[in-house]
N, C-alpha and C positions, 0 to 999 in steps of 0.2 A: 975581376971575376964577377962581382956583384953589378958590374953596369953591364955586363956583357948580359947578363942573365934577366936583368930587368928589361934589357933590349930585346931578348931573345920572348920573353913572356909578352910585351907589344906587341910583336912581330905576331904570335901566336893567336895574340887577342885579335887583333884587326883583321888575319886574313882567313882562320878558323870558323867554317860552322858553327853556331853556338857560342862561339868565344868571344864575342864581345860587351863591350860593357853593360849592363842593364840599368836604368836609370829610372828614378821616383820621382813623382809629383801625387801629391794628391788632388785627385779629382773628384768628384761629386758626392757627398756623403753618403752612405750608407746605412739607412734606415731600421729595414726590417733585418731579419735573425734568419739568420739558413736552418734550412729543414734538419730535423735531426741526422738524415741519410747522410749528410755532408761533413756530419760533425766527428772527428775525432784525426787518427793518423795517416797521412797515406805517403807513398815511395814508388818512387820508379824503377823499373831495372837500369843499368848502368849503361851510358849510352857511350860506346868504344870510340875511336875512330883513331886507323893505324895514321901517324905523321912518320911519310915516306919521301916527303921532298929532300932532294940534297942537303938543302939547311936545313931543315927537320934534323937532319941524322947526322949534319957535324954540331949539332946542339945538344940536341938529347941521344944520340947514338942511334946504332939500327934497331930495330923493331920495335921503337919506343911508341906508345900509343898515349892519346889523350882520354880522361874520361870525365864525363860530367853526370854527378849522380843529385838526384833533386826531392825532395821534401817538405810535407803540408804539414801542420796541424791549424786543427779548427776547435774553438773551442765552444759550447753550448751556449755563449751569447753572440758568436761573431767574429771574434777577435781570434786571428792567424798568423803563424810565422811558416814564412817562404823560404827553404834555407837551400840553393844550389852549389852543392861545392865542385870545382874543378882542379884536375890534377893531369901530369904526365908520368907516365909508367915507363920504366925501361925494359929492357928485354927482360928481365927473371920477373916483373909484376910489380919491381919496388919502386913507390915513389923519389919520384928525383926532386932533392935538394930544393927549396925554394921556389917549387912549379905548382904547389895548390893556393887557390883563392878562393874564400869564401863570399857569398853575396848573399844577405841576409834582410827580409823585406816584411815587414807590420804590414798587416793587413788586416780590414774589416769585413768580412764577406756578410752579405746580406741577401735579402728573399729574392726568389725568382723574377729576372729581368726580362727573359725570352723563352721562349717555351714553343720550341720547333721538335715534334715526335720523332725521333726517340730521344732527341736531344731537349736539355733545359738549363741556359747561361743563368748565372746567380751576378749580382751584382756586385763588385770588388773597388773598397778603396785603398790605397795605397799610401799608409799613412807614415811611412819612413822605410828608408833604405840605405844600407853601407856595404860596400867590397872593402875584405880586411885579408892580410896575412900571416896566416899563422908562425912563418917564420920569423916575420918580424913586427913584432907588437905595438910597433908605433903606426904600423903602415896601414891606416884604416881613413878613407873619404868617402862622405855621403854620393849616392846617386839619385841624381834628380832626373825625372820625368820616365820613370820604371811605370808600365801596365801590365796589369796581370787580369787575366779573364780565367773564369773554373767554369767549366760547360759538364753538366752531369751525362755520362751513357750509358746504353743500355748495352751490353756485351757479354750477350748471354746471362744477363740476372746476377751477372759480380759485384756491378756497382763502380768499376771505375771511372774516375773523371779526368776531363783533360784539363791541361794547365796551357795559359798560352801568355807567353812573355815577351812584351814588346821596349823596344828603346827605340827613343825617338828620332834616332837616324834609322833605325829599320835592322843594322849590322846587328847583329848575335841575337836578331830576336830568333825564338823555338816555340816549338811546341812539344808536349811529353803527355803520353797518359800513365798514370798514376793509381796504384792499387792500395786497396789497405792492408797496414803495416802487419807481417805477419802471413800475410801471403805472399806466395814466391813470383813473382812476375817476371818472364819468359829474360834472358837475357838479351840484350840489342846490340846489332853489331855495325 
């Protein structure tokens, strides 16, 4: 059951939106200090997607959905934790058995790299990174060559920013924008 299931989370990883691995490298240091506008918590709303393929649904059953929900903080020198967790839902909402993975990323974020109106890219380094499981506490490897870019917008005077996450084959790279914590940010579907 447990290889079937790790096959079956592959499976998901490789051909899934989003769902592939993200990988860390560090690249170019990180100098200056993000504005304070940057500094503190921010959350995405939850990003669904129904898995309705055959093998979808002799895996995780019918109406079982994927969701990947994502997470900043930034702190007043710099220094970030990126944390996106991914999971599969069955039909009633509950997580199914040994289908969430957590990817968790250090980061430096620093002063304004670009500065395109209404947009403004801050500079990100990527200072380590690990996909781990919660179900099983051993099961935790670094990712190498993860990119992460934070682009501030203007969206009606909120303040959201977007998050952009690349792996260097290009698979499960995303992009998410990102509200601070505490505000309800529209549900995605």
């Amino acid at each position: 059951m447990r290889t079937q299931l790790i096959a079956a989370l592959a499976a998901i990883t490789l051909c899934a939106p989003g769902y592939a691995a993200a990988q860390a490298t560090p690249s170019t240091k990180t100098t200056a200090t993000p504005p304070a506008a940057l500094v503190g918590s921010w959350t995405s709303a939850p990003y669904e997607m129904p898995l309705s393929t055959d093998f979808d649904k002799s895996v995780w059953g019918p109406n079982a959905r994927s969701v990947r929900d994502v997470h900043l903080t930034i702190a007043a020198g710099g220094q970030g934790t990126l944390t996106v967790t991914k999971k599969v839902l069955d039909a009633r909402g509950r997580t199914v058995a040994g289908s969430m993975s957590i990817e968790e990323a250090k980061l430096t974020v620093g002063g304004l790299q670009d500065s395109s109106m209404p947009r403004a890219e801050y500079a990100v380094t990527v200072t380590s990174a690990e996909r781990r499981y919660p179900d099983d506490k051993g099961y935790t490897w670094p990712l190498d060559g993860l990119r992460v870019r934070i682009t501030a917008i203007d969206e009606g005077g909120d303040g959201g920013i977007e998050i952009r996450v690349d792996t260097p084959e290009g698979r499960g790279s995303f992009w998410e924008t990102l509200h601070r914590r505490g505000r309800k940010p529209a549900q995605r579907k």
